[in-house]
C-alpha positions, 0 to 999 in steps of 0.5 A: 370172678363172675359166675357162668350161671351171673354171665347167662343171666346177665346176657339173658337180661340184655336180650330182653332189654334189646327184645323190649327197645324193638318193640319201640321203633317208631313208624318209619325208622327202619331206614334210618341212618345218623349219618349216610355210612352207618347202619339202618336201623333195620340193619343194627337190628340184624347185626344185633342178632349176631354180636354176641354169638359171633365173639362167643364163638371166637372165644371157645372155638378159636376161629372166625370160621363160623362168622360168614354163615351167622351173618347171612342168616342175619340178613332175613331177619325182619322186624316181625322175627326179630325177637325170636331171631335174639332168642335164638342167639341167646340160646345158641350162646347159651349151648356154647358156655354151657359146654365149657368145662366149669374149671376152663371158664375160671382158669383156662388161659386164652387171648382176645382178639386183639391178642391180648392174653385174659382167661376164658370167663373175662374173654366171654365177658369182653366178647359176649356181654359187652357187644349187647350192651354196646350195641343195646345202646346205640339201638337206644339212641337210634330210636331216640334220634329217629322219633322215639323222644318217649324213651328214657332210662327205663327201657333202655337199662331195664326193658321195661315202660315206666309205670304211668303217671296218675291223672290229676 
C-alpha cells in the first residue's frame, strides 16, 4: 500500500514535470488543436490546473459540488500563471489528503466514480495521480506535435533538459 506521504510526492513530481513541459510551448502553439473538437493547448493547460483537484475532491467529499468554481477560476489562467496556478492545485490537494485521518486513507471503504468499490488511498491514487500523468502525457505530445520536436524522454518523465552534448 502506498504511503500518504509516497502519494504527495508522487503528485508533487508530476506538477514539476507539468511546470517544467510549460516552459516549452513553442512560440505560437497555444492555439493548437490536433483535431478541431480537442482542447487548445492554451485550454489543456487550464484544465491541467484543475485534473487532480477535481477527483481529489470527489474522492473525500463525495460530491461534485465543488467542480463548477475550480473550472471557472481555471479559465484565467494564462500562460504567465500558470506554474503557480499548478502549485495552488498542488497545494490545495495537499491540505485535502492531509486532513484524512492515516487510518481512513489505508482502510476506509469507498467507491470510484464509476461505482466501483476500492478503499480511500487506491481512490486518491486512481483520481489524484492518474490525471497528472494522463494528462502530463497528451501536454507532452501536444507540444511535440505542435513544434517542440526537441523534447524527449527527459522532460516529459523527469521535468528536466538533458544535459548538453559536448562539442566535438
Amino acid at each position: 500500500m502506498i504511503t500518504r506521504d509516497q502519494l504527495l510526492a508522487s503528485m508533487r513530481h508530476e506538477t514539476n514535470v507539468v511546470k517544467h513541459l510549460a516552459t516549452k510551448v513553442p512560440a505560437g502553439a497555444l492555439d493548437f488543436r490536433p483535431t478541431p473538437k480537442q482542447r487548445s493547448t492554451l485550454e489543456l493547460m487550464q484544465y491541467l490546473t484543475t485534473c487532480s483537484a477535481i477527483g481529489v475532491k470527489w474522492v473525500i467529499h463525495g460530491t461534485w459540488d465543488h467542480v463548477d468554481a475550480i473550472e471557472k477560476a481555471a479559465e484565467s489562467v494564462t500562460p504567465a500563471d500558470f506554474a503557480s496556478a499548478m502549485d495552488r492545485q498542488m497545494a490545495e490537494v495537499e491540505r485535502e489528503i492531509r486532513a484524512v485521518p492515516e487510518q481512513d486513507f489505508l482502510t476506509k471503504p469507498t467507491k470510484m466514480p464509476w461505482g466501483a468499490p476500492t478503499v480511500l488511498g487506491i481512490s486518491l491514487v486512481d483520481c489524484g495521480v492518474k490525471p497528472l500523468v494522463a494528462y502530463r502525457m497528451q501536454f507532452f505530445l501536444y507540444l511535440k506535435e505542435s513544434g517542440a520536436t526537441e523534447l524527449g524522454t527527459a522532460q516529459c518523465w523527469m521535468g528536466v533538459d538533458p544535459p548538453k552534448k559536448p562539442a566535438n
